[in-house]
N, C-alpha and C positions, 0 to 999 in steps of 0.2 A: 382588561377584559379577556376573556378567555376563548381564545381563535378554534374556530372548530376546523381547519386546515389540515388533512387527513395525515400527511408529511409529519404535522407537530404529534396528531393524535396517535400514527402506530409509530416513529422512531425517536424524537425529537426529546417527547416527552417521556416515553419508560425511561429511555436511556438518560435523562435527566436523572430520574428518579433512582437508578440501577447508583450511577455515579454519589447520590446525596448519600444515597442506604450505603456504600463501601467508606464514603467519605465519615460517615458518623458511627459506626463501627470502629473506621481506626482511630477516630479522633476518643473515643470513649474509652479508648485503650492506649490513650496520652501517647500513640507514634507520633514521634515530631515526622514533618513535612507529608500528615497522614493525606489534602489534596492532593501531591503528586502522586504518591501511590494510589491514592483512589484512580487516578486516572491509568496509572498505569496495570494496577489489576482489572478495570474497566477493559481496556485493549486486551490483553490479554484472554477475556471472557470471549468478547465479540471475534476477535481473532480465532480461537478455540472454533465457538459457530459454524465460522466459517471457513475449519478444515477438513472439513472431507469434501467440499465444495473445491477450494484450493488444490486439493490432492487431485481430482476429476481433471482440473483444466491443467494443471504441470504434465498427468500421466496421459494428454490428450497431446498437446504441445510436443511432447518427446517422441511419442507416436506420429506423429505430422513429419519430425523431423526426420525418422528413421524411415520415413515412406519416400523421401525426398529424391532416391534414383529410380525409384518404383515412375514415379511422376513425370522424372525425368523422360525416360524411354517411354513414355504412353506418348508425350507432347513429340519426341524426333520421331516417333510412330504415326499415330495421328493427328497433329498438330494443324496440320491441312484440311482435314474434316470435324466441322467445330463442334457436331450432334454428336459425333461418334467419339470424339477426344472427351469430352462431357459424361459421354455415359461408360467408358474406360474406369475414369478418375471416381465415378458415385459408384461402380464394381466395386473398385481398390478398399474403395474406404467402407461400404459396407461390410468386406473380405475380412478385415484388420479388426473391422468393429471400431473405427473412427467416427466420431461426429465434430463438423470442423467447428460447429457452434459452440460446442461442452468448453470448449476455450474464451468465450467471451462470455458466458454465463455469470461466472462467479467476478468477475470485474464490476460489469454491470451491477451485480447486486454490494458490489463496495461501494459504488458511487455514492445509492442516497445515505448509506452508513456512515459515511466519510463526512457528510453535509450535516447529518443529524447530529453528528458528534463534534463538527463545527460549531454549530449552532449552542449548541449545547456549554461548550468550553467558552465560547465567545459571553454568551450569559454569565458564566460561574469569572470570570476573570474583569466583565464590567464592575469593577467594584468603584468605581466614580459614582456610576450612576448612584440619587437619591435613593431612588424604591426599588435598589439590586434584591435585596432581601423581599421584600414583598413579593417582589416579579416571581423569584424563584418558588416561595413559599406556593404561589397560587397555584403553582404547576403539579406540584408531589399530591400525591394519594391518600397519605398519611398526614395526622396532626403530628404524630411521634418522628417523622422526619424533618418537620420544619427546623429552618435556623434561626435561629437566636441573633447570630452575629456573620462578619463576614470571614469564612473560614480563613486562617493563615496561607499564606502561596509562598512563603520559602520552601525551600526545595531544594537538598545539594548545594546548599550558597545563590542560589537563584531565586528569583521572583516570578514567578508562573506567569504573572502576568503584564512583566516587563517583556519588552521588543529589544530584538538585538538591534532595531534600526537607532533605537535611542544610546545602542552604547556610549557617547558622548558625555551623557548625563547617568548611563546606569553602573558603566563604568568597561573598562574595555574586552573582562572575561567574556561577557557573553557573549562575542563573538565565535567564541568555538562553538555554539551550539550551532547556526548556519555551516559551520563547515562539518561536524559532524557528520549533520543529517542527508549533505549532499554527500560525503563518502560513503556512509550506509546503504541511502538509493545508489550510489554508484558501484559498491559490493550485489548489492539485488540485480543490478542490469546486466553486470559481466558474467553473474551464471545464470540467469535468463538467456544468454545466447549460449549457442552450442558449441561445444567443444569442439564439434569435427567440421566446423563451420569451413567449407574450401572455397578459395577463389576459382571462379569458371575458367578454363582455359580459354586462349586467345585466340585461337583458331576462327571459330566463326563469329565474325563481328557484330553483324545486325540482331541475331538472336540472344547471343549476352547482354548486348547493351542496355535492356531492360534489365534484366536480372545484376547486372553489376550496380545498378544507379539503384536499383532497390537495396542490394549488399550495401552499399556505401550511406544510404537515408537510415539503415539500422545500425550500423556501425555509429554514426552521428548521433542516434536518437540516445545509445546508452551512455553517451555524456550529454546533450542535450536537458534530457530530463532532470538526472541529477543538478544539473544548475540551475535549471527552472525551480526544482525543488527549495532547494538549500537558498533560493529567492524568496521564493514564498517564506521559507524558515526564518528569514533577515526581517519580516516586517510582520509577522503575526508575531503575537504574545509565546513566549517558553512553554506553555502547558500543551499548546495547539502541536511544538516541533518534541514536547515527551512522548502525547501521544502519536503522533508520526515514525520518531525513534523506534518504537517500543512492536508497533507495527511491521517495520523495516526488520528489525532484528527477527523477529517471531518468525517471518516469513524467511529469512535467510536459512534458519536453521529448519523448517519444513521443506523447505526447497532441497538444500542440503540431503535430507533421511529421502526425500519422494524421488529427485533424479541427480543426485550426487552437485558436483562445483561447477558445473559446466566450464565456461569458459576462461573462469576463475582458477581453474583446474593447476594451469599453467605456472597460477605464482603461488604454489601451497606444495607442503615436502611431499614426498613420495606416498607418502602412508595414509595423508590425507586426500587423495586425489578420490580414490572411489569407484577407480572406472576400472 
């Protein structure tokens, strides 16, 4: 039956239908392994979307970072007076033209993208199910999109919609894809932190010691995540960690042109540093 749940009606469902329409294009144009590139043309579109979005919260992020002694000397100044350290810090960043939110904006609006496109890959890769083909069919706009059949998921020697959790049975390559994906997320995180990142002197103890254990939870988080990632990679379907790859990368090389390697900086030659 056909769910009127707003979720499927504005994301779930174009982007089914964005995916079918690239997917029967390449396939009419006999590209072998034309699902994965559907998917990964698909990323790449939505990615697109969502870079000038992306550019806002990197050139807002880099900005924050660069204000960071500005912040500093407002808090050993007024730290003591919490109204007037408050209204120091909304000067600053009106000053700069900062808004601290323009940094979570464009996250937030990857979330339900991320879920739609879940949903979406998790459908086109049930290919057990009986009425996979029907399900899908009900969804598209067009008679001229409908499938026929259930489109092929090789891929590069893969199966789209095989799990690296089954290597056992799918056989043991596919495990590079979980470690892949976690060193891709793990290339995004290192230049996501800043190059000029310093540890606070020791001097005064009580007032670093926040600020150290927050240094040390992000120090953590940019391997943290990538193993949570490259987790998640090990038991979702190949087509779910193409499209995550393909993301990861997109975004390495925007990050890259919008605020150089950051902390990455460190392990790339001379020429490519940037700074």
């Amino acid at each position: 039956g056909a769910s009127m749940n707003p979720f499927d009606v504005f994301l779930t469902t174009p982007i089914l239908n964005l995916l079918v329409a690239l997917f029967k294009i390449l396939d009419s144009a006999a590209i072998p392994g034309s699902l994965g590139l559907a998917i990964i043309l698909l990323t790449v579109i939505i990615r697109m979307a969502l870079w000038p979005l992306t550019t806002a919260q990197l050139k807002s992020t880099q900005k924050m970072a660069a204000l960071k002694p500005h912040l500093d000397r407002i808090k050993a100044e007024h730290g003591h007076d919490k109204i007037r350290h408050q209204q120091e810090v909304s000067n600053l960043y009106k000053e700069h033209g900062v808004n601290p939110l323009a940094g979570c904006l464009p996250l937030l609006l990857q979330i339900p993208v991320f879920f739609a496109l879940y949903n979406v890959l998790l459908k086109i890769v049930e290919f057990g199910k009986t009425d996979f083909i029907a399900s899908i069919n009900s969804k598209l706009y067009w008679q001229a999109l409908h499938l026929q059949s259930t489109p092929p998921t090789n891929f590069l020697g893969f199966n789209l919609a095989a799990k690296p959790s089954d290597w056992q049975t799918v056989g043991f390559a596919i495990l590079v894809i979980p470690v892949a994906t976690g060193l891709f997320q793990l290339i995004q995180s290192k230049m996501l932190t800043s190059a000029h990142a310093k540890k606070p002197p020791k001097d005064s103890k009580e007032k670093e010691n926040i600020e150290d254990t927050m240094a040390q939870v992000q120090s953590q988080m940019t391997f943290i995540m990538p193993a949570m990632i490259a987790f998640f990679s090990y038991g979702f379907p190949v087509g779910l960690s193409l499209y995550w790859n393909t993301f990861t990368v997109i975004g390495i090389i925007q990050q890259y042109i919008v605020s150089g390697p950051g902390a990455l900086g460190k392990y790339l030659p001379q020429k490519w540093r940037k700074l």
